[in-house]
C-alpha positions in Angstrom: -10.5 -6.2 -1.4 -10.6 -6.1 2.3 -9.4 -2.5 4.0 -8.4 0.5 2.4 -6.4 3.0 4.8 -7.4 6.3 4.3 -4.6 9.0 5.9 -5.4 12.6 6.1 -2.4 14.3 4.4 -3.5 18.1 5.1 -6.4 19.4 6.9 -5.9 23.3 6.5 -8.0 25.8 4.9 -5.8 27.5 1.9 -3.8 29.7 3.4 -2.8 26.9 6.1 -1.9 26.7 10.2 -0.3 28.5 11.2 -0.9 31.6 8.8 1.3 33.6 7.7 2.1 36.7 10.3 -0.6 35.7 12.5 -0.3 35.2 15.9 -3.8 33.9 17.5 -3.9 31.6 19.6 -4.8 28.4 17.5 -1.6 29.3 15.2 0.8 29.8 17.8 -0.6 26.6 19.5 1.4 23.9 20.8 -0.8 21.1 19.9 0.8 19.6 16.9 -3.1 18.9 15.7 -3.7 22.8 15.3 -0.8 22.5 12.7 -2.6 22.1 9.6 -1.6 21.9 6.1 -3.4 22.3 2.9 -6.1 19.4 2.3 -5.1 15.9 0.4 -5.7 12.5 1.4 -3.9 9.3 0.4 -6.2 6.1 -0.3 -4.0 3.4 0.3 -5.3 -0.4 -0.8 -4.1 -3.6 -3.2 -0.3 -2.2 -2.9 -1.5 1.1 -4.5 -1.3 4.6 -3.3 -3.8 7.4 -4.8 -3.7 10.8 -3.7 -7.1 13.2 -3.5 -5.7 16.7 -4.5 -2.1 17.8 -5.2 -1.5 20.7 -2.3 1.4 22.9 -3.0 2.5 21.2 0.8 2.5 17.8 -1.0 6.1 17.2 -1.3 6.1 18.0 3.0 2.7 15.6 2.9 4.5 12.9 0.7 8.0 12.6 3.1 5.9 13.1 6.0 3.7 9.9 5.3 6.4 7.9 3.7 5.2 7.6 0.5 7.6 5.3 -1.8 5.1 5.1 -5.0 2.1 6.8 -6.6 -0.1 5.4 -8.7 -3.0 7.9 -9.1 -4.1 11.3 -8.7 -8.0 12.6 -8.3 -8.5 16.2 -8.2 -11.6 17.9 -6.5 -11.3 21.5 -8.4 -9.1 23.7 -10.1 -8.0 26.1 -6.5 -4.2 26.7 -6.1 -4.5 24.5 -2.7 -5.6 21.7 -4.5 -3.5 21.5 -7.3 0.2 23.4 -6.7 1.9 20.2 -5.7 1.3 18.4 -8.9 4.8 19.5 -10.1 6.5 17.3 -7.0 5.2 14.5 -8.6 8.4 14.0 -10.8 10.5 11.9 -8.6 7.9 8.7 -8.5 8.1 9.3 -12.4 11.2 8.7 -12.4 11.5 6.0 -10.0 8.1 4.4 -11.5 9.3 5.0 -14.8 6.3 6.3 -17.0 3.0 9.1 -16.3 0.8 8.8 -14.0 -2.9 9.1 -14.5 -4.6 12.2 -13.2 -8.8 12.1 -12.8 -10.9 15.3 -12.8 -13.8 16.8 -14.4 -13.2 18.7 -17.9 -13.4 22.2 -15.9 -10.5 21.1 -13.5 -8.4 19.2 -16.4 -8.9 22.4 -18.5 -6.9 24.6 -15.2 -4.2 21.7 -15.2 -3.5 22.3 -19.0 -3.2 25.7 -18.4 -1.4 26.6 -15.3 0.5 23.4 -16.3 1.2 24.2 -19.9 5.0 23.5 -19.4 4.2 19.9 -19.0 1.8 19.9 -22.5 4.2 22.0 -24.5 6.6 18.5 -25.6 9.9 21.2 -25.8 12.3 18.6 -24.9 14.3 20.4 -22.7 16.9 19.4 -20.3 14.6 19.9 -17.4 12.2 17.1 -16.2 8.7 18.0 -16.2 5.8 15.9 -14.2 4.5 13.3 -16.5 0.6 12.9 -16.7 -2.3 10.9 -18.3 -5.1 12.8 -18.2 -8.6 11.1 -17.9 -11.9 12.8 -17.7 -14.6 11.8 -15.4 -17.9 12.4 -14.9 -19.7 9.3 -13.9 -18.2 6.2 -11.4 -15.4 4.4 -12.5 -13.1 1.5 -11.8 -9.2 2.7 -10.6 -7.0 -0.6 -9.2 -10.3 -2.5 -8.3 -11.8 0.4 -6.4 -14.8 1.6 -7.9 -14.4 5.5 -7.0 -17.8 7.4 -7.3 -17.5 11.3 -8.2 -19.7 13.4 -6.4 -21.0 16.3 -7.6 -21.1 19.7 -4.9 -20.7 23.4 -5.5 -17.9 25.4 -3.8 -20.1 29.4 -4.4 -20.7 29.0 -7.8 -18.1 26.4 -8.9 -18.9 23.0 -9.6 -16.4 21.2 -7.7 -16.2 16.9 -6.7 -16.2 15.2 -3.9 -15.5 11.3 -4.3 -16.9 8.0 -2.5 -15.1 4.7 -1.6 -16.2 1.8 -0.4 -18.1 3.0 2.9 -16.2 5.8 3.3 -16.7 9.5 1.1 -14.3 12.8 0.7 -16.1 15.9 0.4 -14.0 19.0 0.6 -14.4 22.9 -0.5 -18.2 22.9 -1.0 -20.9 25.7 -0.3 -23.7 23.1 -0.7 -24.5 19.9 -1.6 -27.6 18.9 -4.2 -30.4 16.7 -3.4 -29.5 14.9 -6.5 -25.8 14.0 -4.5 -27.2 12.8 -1.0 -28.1 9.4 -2.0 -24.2 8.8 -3.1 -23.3 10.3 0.6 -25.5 7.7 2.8 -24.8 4.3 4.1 -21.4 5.4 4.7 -19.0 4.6 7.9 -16.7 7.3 7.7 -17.2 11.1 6.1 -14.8 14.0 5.9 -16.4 17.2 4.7 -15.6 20.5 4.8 -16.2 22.8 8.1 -13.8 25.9 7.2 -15.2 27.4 10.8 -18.3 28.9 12.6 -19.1 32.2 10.9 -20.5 31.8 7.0 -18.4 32.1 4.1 -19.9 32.1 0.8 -18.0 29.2 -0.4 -17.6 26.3 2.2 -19.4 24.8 4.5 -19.8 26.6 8.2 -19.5 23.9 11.3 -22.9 24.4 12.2 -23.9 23.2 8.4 -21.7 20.9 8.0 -23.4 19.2 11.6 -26.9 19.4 9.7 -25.9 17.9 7.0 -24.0 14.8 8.7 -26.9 14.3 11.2 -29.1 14.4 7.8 -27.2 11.8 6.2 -26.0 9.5 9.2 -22.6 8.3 8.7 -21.2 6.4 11.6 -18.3 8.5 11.8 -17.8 11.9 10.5 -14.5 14.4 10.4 -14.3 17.7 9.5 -11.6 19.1 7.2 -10.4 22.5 5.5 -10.5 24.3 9.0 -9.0 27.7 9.1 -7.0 29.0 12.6 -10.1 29.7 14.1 -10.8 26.4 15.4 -9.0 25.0 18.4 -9.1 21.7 17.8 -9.5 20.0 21.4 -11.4 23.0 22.0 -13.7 22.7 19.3 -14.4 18.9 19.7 -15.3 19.3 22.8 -18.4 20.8 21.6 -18.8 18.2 19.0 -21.4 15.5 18.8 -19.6 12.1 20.0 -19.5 10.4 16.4 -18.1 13.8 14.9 -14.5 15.0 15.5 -12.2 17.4 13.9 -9.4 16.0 11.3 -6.0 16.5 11.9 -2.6 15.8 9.5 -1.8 12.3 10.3 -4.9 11.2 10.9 -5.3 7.6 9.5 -9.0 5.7 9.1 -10.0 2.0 8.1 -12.5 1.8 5.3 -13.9 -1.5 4.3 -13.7 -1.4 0.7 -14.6 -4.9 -0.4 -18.5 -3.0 -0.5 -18.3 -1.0 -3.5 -18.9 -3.9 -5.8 -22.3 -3.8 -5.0 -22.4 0.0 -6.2 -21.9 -1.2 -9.5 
C-alpha cells in the first residue's frame, strides 16, 4: 500500500483554544499553533479518506483540509467532542450518493443511536439526515486494505479506543492504558496520545505521564494531542524530549502502511 498521510484535524482539549471568555496567554496567543480545535484526524491512503472522531468543529476541520470525499468514520468514545460533527457529514452523502460506514464499540454505537435518534427514526421528512452504516468492532479488522487495530484504554472509568495503523497508532482521551494494550502500541514510528497538560486530571493523561509511557514503549516519534490553553506550544516543546513534540491543527505525518499485513 505504500504511505498513508495522517493530518491532524483538531488538537484541543473539549472546550477548545482559545476558550470561551478566557483571556491567558496561550488563548490570546498569536501563534496560529496555540489555536486548537477539538481532536480528529484524517487517514488518507488508496484514494480514501477516513476520519478518527466526528468533532462538532468538523465541518471547520473538513473545509480547512480540503476534504472532497469521505469514505469512513471510527469513533474513539461516545464524548460530545468526539461525536457532534457527525451531522456535517450530509453533504458527501449526497455528493457520494449512499451511507457511510461508521466503526465503534457497542457502548459508543449505543450514544450514536441515541443522541442521533433523528437519523434511526426512518420519518421521511423533507429534511436530509446523515446517512450511516453502523459496524461494531471489537477486534482488528480490514477497512480499504488497511488493517485498523482497535485499542483498548480507559478515559476514568470509561472504556474508550485508541486505534493502530500500519506503524503509526492514535490514542486520545485516556486516563490509563492496560498492560494487555502495550504490545499493540510498540514497534511503531509515529504516536499521538493524549497529554491534556501538567497538573492531573482524573481522566486523561498528564504530560509528565504521557512522557513515561512513550519512553516505555519507544516509538520513534511521538505527538501529543487533546492539550487544553495551558500549554504554550513553543513553550512547552522546548522542554520536550527531541523525538516528542506537541500536535498542532494542520499537522500532517507519513506512515508507512504497507506493514500491517504482517499484523494479520
Amino acid at each position: 500500500m505504500g504511505k498513508l498521510q495522517l493530518t491532524v484535524l483538531g488538537s484541543g482539549t473539549s472546550m477548545g483554544v482559545p476558550t470561551l471568555g478566557c483571556g491567558c496567554r496561550v488563548c490570546c496567543s498569536t501563534d496560529p499553533r496555540d489555536n486548537r480545535t477539538r481532536p480528529s484526524v484524517l487517514l488518507a491512503y488508496a484514494d480514501r479518506n477516513v476520519v478518527i472522531d466526528t468533532s462538532p468543529d468538523f465541518r471547520l476541520q473538513a473545509h480547512r483540509a480540503r476534504l472532497q470525499r469521505l469514505d469512513a468514520v471510527l469513533l474513539t468514545h461516545g464524548h460530545a467532542d468526539h461525536i457532534l460533527g457527525l451531522d456535517d457529514i450530509r453533504p458527501f452523502n449526497l455528493k457520494q450518493g449512499g451511507p457511510i460506514p461508521v466503526f465503534a464499540s457497542a457502548e459508543t454505537l449505543a450514544v450514536i443511536r441515541r443522541t442521533f435518534a433523528y437519523i434511526f427514526e426512518g420519518s421521511g421528512g423533507m429534511s436530509t439526515v446523515p446517512g450511516v452504516e453502523l459496524h461494531e468492532i471489537g477486534s482488528a479488522f480490514e477497512l480499504f486494505g488497511l488493517w485498523i487495530t482497535p485499542v483498548p484504554a480507559q478515559h476514568g472509568d470509561m472504556p474508550v479506543l485508541g486505534f493502530r495503523f500500519g506503524r503509526a497508532a492514535y490514542l486520545t482521551d485516556f486516563s490509563a492504558v492496560p498492560e494487555s494494550s502495550k504490545p499493540l502500541l510498540r514497534d511503531l514510528d509515529v504516536l499521538i496520545l493524549d497529554a491534556l497538560r501538567d497538573t492531573p486530571h482524573p481522566m486523561h493523561s498528564t504530560v509528565a505521564q504521557s512522557l513515561a509511557l512513550v519512553e516505555e514503549l519507544a516509538p520513534r516519534r511521538a505527538w501529543f494531542t487533546h492539550i487544553c490553553h495551558d500549554l504554550p506550544h513553543e513553550e512547552t516543546n522546548r522542554r520536550l524530549p527531541p523525538h516528542v513534540r506537541l500536535a498542532y491543527d494542520g499537522l500532517q505525518l507519513q506512515i508507512e502502511a504497507e506493514e500491517l499485513e504482517a499484523l494479520r
